[in-house]
N, C-alpha and C positions, 0 to 999 in steps of 0.2 A: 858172567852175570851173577852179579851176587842175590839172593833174594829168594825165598819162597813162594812168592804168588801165580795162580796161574801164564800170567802175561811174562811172571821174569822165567818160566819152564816155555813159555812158547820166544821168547827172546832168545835165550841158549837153543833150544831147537835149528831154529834159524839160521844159527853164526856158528854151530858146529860145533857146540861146548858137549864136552864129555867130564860129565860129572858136576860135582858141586864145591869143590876142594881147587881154589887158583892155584896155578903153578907159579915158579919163576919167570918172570918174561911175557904173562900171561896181560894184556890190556883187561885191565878187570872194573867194571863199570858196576857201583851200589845201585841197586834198584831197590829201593824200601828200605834196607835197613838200617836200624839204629846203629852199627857202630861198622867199620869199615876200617884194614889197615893201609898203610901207609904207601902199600901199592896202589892202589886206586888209583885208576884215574879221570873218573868221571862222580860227583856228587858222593866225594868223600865224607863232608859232614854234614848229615840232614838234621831238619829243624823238625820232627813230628809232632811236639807241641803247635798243636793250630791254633791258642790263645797265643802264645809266641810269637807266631806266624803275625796275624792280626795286628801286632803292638811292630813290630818290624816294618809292615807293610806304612804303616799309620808313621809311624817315623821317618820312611823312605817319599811323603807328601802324599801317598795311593787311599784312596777312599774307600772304608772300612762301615758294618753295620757298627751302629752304636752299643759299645761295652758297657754293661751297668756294672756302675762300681759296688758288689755288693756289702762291701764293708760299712756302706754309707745309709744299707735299708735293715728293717730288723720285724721280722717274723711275729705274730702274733693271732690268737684263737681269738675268734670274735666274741664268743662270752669271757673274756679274760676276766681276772679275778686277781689282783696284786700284780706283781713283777714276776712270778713262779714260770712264767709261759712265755718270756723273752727269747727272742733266736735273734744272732748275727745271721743273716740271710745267706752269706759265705759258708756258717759253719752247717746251715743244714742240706747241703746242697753234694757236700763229701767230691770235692774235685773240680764238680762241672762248673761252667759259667752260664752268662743269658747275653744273646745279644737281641738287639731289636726285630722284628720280623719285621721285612721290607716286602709289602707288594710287587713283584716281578713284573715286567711285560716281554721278558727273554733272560734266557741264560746259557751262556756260551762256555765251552771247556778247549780255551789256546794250547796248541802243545808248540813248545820255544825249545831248540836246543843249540846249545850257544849260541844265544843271538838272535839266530835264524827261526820264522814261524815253518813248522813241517806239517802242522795236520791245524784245521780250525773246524769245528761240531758247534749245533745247536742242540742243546738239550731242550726235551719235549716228555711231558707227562706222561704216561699210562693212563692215569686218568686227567681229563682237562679239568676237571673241578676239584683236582686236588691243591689245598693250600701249603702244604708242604709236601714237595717232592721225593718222596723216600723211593718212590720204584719210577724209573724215567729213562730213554734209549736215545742216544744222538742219532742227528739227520743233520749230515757234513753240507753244507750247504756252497752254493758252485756261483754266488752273486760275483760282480769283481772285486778285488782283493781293496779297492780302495775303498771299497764301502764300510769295511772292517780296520780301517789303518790307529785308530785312535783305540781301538781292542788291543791291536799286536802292540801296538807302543806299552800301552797300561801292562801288558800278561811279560814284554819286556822287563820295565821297570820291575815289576814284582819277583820273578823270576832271580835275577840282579843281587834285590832286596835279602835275599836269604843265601848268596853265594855259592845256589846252583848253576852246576852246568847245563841244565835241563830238568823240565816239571810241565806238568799239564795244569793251567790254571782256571782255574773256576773264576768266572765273571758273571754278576747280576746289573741287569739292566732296567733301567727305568726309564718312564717317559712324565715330561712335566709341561699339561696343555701344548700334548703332542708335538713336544722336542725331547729327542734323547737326551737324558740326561749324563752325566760323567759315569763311569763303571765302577761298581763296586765290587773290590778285589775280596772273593770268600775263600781264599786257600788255594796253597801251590800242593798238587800232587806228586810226590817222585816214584810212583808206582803205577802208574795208569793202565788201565784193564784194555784188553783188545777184544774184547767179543764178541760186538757187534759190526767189527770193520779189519778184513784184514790189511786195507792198504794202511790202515794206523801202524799196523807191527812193520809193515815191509817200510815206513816212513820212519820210526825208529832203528830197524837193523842196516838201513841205507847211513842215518846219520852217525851210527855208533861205526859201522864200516871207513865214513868218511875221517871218523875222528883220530881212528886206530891208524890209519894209513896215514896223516899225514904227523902222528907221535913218531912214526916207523921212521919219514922220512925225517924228522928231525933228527932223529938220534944216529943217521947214518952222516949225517952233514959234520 
């Protein structure tokens, strides 16, 4: 497991990785990071740029909050006084973007690997009257699977969309005079935390298990 975080030290834990140095012959799967050699075999080349992400997703037909083009607004002090106090919106922003804030009525985090859905969570606030969720713990939710098919489809395509092998993706949902609306894909994760659930890790070391096994058995044919 290539990777720093704690979930990619409880992933090695798991599958028996001794050390942090692949060997030859080693199934060595990127978890997080930016650059990965040529052995890999699992999410070789990630996209960590999430404005990337977003303009992919948006290209791949998946529905995205709205990007403001900041090129197109420009900055200004309410007692302005000549042109001295002009800003390109871009330039004083030093990197970031803006996207729209979308009222929620759920928000779900898919985990896809190859293909296959292995884990599906409802993210839930700490605080319910928070409007942006910065501190929040999933509750894996046990409805039947078709009630979420047009989730796995969307977290599929996106997933696809950035030619991962596997990611946990963020989906925001809306409802419009109480019909769900289409899901708004906010980012593919290839690093996903296991803290709050262990059957989440034992659902990735199953699948990373199944992947190695049948590369093994390819290469013996």
């Amino acid at each position: 497991i290539l990777g720093r975080s704690p979930s990619a030290r409880a992933l090695g834990q798991e599958l028996g990785q001794s050390g942090l140095t692949p060997h030859s012959g080693d199934f060595i799967v990127n978890w997080g990071c930016p650059q990965a050699g040529r052995g890999t075999k699992l999410n070789r080349v990630l996209i960590l740029n999430k404005l990337r992400q977003l303009h992919l997703f948006k290209g791949a037909g998946l529905k995205i909050p709205e990007i403001l083009k900041m090129d197109d607004y420009l900055v200004r002090r309410p007692n302005h006084s000549g042109g001295r106090d002009i800003e390109i919106l871009s330039d004083t922003l030093h990197g970031r973007y803006i996207i729209k804030f979308i009222p929620r009525w759920r928000e779900y985090r898919v985990h896809i690997f190859r293909g296959e859905l292995i884990r599906l969570a409802r993210k839930t606030p700490s605080n319910p009257q928070d409007r942006i969720w910065k501190d929040h713990h999933f509750a894996y939710d046990l409805a039947p699977r078709r009630s979420y098919e047009r989730l796995i489809e969307v977290a599929k395509l996106a997933v696809t969309s950035l030619h991962y092998d596997f990611g946990a993706v963020d989906l925001l949902i809306t409802r419009t005079n109480g019909r769900i609306d289409e899901p708004y894909v906010l980012e593919v994760n290839s690093a996903p935390g296991f803290t709050e659930n262990r059957r989440t890790l034992e659902a990735y070391v199953g699948a990373i298990r199944r992947a190695e096994n049948a590369e093994r058995l390819e290469e013996q044919r």
